[in-house]
MINUMI-150935 format. One record per atom (N, C-alpha, C, CB): residue number from 1; x, y, z. Coordinates in pm, whole numbers, m for minus. Glycine has a CB too. Layout:
<rs>
+------+--------+--------+--------+
| resi |      X |      Y |      Z |
+------+--------+--------+--------+
|  NUM |      X |      Y |      Z |
...
+------+--------+--------+--------+
</rs>
This chain:
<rs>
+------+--------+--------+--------+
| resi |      X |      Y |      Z |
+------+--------+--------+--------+
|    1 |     83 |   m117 |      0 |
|    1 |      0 |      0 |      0 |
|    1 |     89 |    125 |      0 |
|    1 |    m95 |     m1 |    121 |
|    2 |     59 |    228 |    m98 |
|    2 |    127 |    334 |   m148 |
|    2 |     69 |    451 |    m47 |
|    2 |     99 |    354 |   m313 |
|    3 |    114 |    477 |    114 |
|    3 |     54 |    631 |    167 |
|    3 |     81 |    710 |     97 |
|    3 |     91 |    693 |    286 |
|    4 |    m49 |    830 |    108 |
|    4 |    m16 |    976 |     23 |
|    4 |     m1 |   1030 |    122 |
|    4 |   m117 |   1057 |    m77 |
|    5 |     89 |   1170 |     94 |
|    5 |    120 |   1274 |    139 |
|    5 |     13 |   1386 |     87 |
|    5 |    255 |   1292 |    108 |
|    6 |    m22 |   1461 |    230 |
|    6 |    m91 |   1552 |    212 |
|    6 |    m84 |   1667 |    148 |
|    6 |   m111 |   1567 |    286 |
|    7 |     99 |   1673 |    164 |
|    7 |    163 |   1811 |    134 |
|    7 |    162 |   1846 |     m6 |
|    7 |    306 |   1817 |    178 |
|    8 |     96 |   1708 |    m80 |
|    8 |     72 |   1708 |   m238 |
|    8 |    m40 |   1786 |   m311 |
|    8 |     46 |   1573 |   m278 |
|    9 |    m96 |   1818 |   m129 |
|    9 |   m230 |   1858 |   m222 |
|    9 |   m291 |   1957 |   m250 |
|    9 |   m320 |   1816 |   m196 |
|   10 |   m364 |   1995 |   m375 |
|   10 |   m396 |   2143 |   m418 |
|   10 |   m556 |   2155 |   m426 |
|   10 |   m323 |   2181 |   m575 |
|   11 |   m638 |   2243 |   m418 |
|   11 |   m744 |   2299 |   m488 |
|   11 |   m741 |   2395 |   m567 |
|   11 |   m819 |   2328 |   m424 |
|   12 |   m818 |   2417 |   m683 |
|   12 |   m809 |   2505 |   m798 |
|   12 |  m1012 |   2494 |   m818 |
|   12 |   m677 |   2426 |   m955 |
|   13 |  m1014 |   2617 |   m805 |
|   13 |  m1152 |   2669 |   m865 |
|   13 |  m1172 |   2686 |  m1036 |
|   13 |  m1173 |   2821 |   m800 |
|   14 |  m1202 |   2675 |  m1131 |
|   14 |  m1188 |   2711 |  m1210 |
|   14 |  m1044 |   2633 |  m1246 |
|   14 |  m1214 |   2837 |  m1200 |
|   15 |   m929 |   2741 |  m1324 |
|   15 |   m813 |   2701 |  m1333 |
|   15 |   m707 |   2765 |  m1267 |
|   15 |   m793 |   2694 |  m1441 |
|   16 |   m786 |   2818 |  m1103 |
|   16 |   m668 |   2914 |  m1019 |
|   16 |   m696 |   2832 |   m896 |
|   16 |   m696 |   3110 |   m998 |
|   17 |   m538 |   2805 |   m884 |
|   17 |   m526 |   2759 |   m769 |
|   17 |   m506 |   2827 |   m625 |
|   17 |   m446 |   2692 |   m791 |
|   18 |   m618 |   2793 |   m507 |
|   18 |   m631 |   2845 |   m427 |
|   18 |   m542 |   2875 |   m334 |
|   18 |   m701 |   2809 |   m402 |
|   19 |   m466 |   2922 |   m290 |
|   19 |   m356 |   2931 |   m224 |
|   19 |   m378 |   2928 |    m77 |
|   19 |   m290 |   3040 |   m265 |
|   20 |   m294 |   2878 |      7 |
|   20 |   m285 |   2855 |    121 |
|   20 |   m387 |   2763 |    196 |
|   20 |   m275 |   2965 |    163 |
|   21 |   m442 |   2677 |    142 |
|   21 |   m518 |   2584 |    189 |
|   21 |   m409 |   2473 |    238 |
|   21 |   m623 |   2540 |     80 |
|   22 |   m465 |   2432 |    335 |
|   22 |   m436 |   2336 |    419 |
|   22 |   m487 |   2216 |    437 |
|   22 |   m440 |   2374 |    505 |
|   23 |   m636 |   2192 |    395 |
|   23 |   m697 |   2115 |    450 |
|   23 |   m830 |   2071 |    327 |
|   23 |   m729 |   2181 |    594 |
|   24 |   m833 |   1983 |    302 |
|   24 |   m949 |   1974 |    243 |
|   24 |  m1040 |   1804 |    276 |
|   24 |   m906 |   2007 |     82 |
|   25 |  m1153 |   1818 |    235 |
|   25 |  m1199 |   1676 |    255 |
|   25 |  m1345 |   1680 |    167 |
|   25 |  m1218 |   1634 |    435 |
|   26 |  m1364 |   1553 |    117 |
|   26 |  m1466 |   1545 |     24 |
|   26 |  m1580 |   1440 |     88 |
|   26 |  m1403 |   1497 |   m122 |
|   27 |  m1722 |   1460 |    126 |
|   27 |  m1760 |   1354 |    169 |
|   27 |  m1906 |   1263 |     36 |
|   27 |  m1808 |   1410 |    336 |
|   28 |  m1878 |   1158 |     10 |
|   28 |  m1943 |   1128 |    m69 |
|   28 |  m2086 |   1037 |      6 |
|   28 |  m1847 |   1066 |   m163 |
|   29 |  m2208 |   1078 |    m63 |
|   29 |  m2343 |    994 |     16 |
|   29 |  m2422 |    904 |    m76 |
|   29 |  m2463 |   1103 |     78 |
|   30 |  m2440 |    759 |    m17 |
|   30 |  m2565 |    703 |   m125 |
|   30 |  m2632 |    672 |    m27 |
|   30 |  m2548 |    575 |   m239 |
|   31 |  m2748 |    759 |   m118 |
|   31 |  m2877 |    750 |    m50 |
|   31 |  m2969 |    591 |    m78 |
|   31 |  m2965 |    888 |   m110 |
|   32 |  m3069 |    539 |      9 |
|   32 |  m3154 |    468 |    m60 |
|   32 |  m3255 |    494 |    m41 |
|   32 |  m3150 |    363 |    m55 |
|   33 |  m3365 |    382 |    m59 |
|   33 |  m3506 |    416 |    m45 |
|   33 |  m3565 |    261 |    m20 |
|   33 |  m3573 |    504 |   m190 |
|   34 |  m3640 |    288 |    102 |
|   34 |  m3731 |    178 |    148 |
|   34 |  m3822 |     82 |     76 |
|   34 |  m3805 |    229 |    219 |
|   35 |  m3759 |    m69 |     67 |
|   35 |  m3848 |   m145 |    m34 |
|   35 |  m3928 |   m295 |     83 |
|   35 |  m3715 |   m216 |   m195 |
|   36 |  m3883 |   m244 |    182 |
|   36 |  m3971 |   m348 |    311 |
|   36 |  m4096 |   m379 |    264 |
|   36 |  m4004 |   m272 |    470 |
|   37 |  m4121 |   m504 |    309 |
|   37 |  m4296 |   m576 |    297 |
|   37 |  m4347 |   m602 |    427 |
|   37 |  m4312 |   m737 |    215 |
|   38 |  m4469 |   m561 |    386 |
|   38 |  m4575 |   m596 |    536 |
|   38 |  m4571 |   m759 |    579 |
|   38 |  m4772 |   m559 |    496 |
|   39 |  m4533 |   m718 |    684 |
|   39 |  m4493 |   m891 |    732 |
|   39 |  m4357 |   m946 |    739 |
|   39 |  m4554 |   m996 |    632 |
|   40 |  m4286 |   m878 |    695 |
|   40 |  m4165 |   m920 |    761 |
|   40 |  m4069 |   m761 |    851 |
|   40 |  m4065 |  m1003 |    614 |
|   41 |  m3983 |   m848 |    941 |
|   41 |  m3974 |   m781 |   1007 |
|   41 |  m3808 |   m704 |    953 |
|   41 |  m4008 |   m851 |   1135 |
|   42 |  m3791 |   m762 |    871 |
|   42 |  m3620 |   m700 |    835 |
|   42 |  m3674 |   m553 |    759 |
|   42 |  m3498 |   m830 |    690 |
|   43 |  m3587 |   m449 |    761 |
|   43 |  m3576 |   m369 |    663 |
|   43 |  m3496 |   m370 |    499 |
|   43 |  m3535 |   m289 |    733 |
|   44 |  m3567 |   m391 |    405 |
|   44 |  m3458 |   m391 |    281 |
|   44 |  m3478 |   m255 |    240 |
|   44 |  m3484 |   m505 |    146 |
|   45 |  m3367 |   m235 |    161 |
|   45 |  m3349 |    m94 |     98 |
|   45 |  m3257 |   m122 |    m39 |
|   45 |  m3265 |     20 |    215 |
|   46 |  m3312 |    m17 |   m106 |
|   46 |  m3244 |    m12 |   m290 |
|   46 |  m3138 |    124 |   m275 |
|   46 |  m3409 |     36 |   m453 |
|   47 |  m3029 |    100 |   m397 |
|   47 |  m2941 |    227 |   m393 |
|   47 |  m3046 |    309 |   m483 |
|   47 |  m2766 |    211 |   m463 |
|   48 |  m3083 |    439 |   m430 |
|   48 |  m3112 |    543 |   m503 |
|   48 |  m3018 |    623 |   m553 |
|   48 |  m3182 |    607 |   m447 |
|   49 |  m3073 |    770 |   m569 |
|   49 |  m2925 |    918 |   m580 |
|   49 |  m2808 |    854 |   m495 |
|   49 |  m2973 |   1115 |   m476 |
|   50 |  m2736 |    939 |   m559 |
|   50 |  m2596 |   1005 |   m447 |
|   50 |  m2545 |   1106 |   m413 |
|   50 |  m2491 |    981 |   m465 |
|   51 |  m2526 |   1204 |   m357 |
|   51 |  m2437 |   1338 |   m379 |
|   51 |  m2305 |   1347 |   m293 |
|   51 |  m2528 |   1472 |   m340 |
|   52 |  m2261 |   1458 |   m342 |
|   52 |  m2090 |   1519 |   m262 |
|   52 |  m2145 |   1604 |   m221 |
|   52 |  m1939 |   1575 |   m342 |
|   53 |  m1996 |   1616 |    m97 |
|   53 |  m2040 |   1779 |    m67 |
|   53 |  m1887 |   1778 |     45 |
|   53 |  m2254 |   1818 |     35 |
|   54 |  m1851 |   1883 |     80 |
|   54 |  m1742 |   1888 |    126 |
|   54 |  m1699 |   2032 |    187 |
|   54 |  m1665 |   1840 |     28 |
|   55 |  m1578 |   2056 |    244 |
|   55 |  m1531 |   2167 |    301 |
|   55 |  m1265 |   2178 |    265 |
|   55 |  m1621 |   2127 |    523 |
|   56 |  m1311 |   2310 |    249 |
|   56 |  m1196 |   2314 |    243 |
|   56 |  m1118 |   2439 |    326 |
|   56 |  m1180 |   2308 |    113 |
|   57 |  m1020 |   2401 |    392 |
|   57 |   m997 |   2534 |    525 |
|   57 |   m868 |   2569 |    463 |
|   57 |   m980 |   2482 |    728 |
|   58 |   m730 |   2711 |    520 |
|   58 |   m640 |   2711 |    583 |
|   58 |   m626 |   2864 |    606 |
|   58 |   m539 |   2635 |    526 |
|   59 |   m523 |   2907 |    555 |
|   59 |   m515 |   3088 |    577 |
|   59 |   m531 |   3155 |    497 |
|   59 |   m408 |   3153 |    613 |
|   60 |   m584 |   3251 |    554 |
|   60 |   m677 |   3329 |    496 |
|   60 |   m616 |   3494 |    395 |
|   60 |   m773 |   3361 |    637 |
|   61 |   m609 |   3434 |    301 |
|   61 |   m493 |   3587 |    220 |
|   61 |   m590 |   3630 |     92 |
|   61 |   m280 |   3518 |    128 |
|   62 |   m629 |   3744 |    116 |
|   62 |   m724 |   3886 |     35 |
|   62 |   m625 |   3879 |    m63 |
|   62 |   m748 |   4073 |    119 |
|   63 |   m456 |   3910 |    m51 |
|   63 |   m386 |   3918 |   m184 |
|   63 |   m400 |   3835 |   m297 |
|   63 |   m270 |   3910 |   m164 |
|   64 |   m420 |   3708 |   m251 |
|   64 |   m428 |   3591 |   m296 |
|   64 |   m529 |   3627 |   m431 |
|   64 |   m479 |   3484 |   m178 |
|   65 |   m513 |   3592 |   m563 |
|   65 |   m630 |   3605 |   m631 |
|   65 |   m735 |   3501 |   m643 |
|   65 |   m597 |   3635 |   m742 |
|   66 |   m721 |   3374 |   m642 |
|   66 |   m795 |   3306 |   m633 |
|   66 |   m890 |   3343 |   m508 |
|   66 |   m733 |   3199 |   m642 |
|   67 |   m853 |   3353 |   m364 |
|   67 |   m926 |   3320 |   m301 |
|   67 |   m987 |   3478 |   m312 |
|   67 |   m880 |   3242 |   m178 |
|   68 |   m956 |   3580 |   m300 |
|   68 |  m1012 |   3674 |   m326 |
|   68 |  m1137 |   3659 |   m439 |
|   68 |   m913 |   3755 |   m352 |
|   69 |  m1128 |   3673 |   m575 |
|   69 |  m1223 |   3605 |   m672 |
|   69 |  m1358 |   3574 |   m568 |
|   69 |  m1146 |   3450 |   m748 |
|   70 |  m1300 |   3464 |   m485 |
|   70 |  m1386 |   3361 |   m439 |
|   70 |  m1500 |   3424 |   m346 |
|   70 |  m1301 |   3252 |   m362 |
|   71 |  m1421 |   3555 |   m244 |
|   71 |  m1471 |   3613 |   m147 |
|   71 |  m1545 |   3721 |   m214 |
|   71 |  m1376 |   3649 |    m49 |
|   72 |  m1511 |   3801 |   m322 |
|   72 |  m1535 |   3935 |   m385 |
|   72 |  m1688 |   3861 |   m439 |
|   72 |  m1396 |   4002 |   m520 |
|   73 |  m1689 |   3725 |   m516 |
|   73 |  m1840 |   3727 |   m564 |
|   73 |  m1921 |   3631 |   m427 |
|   73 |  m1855 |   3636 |   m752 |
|   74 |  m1902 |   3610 |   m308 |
|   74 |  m1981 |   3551 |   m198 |
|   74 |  m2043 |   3669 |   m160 |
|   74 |  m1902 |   3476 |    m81 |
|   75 |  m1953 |   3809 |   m139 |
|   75 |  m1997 |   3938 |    m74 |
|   75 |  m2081 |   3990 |   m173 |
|   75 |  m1882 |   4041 |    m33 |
|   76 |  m2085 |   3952 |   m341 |
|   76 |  m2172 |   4046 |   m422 |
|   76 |  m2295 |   3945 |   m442 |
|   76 |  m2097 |   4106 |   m576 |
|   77 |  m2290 |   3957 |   m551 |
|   77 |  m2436 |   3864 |   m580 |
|   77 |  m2399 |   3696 |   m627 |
|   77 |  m2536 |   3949 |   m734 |
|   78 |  m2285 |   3672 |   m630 |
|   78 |  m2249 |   3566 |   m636 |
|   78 |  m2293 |   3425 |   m548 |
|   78 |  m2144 |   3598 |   m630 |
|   79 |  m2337 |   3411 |   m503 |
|   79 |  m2438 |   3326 |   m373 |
|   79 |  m2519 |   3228 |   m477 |
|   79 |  m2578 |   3453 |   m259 |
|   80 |  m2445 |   3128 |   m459 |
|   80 |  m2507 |   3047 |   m565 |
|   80 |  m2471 |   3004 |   m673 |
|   80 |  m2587 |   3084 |   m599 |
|   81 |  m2335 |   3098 |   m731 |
|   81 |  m2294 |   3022 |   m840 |
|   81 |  m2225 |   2906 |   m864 |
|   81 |  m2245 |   3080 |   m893 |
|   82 |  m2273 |   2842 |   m924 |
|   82 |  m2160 |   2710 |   m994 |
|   82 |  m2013 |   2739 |  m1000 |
|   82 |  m2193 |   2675 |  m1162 |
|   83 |  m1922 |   2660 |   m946 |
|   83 |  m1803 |   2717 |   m997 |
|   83 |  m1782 |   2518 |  m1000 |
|   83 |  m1686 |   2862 |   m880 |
|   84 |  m1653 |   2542 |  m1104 |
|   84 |  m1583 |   2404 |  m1162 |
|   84 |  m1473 |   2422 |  m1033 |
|   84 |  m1506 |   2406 |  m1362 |
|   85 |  m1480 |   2294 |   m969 |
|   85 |  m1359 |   2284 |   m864 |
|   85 |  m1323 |   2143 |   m892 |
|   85 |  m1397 |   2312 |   m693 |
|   86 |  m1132 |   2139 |   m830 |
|   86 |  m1036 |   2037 |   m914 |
|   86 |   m974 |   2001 |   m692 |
|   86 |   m866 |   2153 |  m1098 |
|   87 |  m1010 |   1904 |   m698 |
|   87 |   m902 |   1846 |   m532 |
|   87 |   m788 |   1761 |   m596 |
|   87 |  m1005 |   1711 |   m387 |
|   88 |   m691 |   1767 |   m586 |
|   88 |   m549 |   1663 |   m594 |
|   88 |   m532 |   1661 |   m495 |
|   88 |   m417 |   1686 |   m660 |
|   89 |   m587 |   1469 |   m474 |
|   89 |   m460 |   1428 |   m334 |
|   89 |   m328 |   1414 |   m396 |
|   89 |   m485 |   1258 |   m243 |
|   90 |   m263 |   1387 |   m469 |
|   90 |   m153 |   1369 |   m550 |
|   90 |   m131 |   1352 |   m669 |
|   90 |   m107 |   1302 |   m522 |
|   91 |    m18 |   1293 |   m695 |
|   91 |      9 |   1210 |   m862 |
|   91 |    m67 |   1126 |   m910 |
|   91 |    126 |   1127 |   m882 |
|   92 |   m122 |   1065 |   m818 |
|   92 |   m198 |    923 |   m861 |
|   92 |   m361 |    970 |   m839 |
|   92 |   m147 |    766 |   m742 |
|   93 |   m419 |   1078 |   m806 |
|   93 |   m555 |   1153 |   m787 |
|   93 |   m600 |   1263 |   m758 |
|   93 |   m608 |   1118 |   m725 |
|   94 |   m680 |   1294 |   m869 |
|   94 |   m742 |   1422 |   m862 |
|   94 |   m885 |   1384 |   m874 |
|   94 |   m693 |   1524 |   m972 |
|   95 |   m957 |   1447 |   m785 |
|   95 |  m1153 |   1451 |   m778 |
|   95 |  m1155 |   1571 |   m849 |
|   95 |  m1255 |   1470 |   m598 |
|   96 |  m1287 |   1587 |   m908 |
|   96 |  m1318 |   1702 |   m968 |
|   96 |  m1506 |   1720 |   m994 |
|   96 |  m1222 |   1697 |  m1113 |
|   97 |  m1539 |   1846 |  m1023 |
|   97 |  m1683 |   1853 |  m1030 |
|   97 |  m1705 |   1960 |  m1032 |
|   97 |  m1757 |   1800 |   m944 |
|   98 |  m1829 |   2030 |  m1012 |
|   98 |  m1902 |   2118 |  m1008 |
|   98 |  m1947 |   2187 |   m857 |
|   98 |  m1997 |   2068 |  m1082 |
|   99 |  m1908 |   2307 |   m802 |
|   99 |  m1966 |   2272 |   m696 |
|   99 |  m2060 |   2437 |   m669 |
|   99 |  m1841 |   2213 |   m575 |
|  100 |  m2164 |   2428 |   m511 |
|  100 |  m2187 |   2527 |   m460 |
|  100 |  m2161 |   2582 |   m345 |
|  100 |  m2264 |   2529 |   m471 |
|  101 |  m2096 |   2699 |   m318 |
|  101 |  m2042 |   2661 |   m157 |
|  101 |  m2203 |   2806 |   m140 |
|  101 |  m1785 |   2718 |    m84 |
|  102 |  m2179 |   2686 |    m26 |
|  102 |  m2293 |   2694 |     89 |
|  102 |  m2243 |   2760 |    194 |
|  102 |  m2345 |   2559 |    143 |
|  103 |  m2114 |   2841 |    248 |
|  103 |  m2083 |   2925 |    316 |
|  103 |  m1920 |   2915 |    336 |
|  103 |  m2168 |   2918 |    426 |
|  104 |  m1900 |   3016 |    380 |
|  104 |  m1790 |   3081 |    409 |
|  104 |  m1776 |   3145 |    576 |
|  104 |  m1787 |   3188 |    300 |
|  105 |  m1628 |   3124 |    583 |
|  105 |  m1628 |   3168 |    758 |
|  105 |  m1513 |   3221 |    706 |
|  105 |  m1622 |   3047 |    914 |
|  106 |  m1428 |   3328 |    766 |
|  106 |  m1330 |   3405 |    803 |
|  106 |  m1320 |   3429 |    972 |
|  106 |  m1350 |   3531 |    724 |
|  107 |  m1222 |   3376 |   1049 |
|  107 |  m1196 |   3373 |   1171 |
|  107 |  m1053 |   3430 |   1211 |
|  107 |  m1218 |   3246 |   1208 |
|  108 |  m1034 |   3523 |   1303 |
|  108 |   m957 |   3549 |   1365 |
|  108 |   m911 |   3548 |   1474 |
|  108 |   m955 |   3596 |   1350 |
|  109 |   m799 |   3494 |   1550 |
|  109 |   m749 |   3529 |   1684 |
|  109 |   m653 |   3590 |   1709 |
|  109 |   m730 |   3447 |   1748 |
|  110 |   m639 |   3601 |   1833 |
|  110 |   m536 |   3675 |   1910 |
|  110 |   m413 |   3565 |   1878 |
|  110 |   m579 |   3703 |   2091 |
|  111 |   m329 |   3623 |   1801 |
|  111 |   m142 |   3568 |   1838 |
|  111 |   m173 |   3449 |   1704 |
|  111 |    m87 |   3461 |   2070 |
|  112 |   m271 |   3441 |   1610 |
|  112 |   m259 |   3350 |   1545 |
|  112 |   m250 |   3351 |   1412 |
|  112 |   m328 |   3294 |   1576 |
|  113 |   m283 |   3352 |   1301 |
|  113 |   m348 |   3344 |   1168 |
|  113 |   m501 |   3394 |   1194 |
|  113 |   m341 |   3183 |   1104 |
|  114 |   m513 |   3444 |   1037 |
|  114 |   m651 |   3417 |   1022 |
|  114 |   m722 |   3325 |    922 |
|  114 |   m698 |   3526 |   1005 |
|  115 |   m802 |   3273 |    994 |
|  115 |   m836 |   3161 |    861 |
|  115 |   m922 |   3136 |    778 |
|  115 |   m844 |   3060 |    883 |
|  116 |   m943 |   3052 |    691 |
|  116 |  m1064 |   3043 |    596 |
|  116 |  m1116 |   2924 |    553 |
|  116 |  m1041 |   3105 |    484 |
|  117 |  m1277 |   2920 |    589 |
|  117 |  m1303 |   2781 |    547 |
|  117 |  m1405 |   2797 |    537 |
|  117 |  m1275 |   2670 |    614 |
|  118 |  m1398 |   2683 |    387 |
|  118 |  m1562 |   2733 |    297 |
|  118 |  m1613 |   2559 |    260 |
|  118 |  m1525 |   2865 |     84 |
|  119 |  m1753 |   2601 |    290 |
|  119 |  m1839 |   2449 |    260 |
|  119 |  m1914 |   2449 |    142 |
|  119 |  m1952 |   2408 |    375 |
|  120 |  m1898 |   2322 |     94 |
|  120 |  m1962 |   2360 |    m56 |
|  120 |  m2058 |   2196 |    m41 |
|  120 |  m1805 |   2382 |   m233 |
|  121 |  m2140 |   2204 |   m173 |
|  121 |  m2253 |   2116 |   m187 |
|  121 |  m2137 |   2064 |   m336 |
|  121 |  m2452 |   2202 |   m209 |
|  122 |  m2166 |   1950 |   m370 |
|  122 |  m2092 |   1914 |   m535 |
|  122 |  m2291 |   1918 |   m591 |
|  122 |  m1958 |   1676 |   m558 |
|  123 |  m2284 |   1911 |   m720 |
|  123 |  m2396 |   1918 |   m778 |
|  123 |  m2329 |   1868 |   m941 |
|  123 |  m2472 |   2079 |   m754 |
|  124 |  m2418 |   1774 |   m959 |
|  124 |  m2386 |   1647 |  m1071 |
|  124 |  m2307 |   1576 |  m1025 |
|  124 |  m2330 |   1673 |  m1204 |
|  125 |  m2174 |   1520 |  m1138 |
|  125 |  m2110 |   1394 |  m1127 |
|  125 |  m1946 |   1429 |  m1052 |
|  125 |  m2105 |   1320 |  m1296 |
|  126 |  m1929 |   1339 |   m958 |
|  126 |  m1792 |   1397 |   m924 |
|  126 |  m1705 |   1250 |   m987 |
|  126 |  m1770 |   1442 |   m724 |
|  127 |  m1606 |   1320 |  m1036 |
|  127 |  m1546 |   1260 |  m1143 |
|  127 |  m1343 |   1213 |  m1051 |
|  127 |  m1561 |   1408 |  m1308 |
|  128 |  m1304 |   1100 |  m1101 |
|  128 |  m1161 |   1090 |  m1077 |
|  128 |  m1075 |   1030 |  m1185 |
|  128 |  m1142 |   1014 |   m961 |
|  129 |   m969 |   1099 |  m1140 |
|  129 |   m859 |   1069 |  m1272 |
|  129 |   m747 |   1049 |  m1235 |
|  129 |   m835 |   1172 |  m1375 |
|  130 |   m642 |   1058 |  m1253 |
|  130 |   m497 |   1050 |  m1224 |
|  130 |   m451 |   1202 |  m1245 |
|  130 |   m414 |    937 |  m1326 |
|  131 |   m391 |   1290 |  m1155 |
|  131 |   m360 |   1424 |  m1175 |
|  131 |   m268 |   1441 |  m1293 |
|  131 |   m301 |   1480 |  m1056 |
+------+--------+--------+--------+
</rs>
């Protein structure tokens, strides 16, 4: 078994890569749907849909153009748009899709960084390849 290194890994919105992220994670769901009969007591279930949806954090830089882009249309009317987003865990994988982020946090402390972490919905097919 081949471990990956994290330190491999990038997000790119579009075709700009987000800078200073740290952290990302993708969670994938299959849903089903109830096909039980009266009279027995087990539950069966069928695969229905599926969706993604995920979050990506680290520090938080306005210079940055990507992530700026990102913040400049959350603050305007941008709330809702589709954007094409690319995750590489490494050489050997990249996820990719469509996504909506569903919010944004900017946090600050005393003596620390400030950081940034945004949750998104995927919407259609999330796709993998070899980076």
């Amino acid at each position: 078994m081949a471990v990956m290194a994290g330190v491999d890994g990038v997000v790119k919105f579009g075709t700009n890569q987000i800078g200073y992220i740290d952290t990302w994670s993708i969670t994938r769901t299959q849903n089903t749907g109830e096909t039980s009969q009266l009279g027995k007591r087990d539950q069966e279930y069928l695969a229905t849909n599926r969706n993604w949806s995920g979050s990506l954090s680290g520090s938080f830089d306005y210079s940055d153009a990507a992530q700026k882009a990102v913040i400049d249309q959350l603050i305007g009317d941008g709330v809702g748009t589709v954007l094409a987003a690319t995750f590489v865990a490494n050489a050997d994988l990249t996820l990719s899709g469509n996504i909506i982020i569903t919010s944004v946090a900017i946090g600050a402390s005393h003596g620390d960084k400030i950081t940034l972490s945004i949750n998104f919905q995927g919407t259609g097919k999330l796709s993998s390849a070899a980076a």
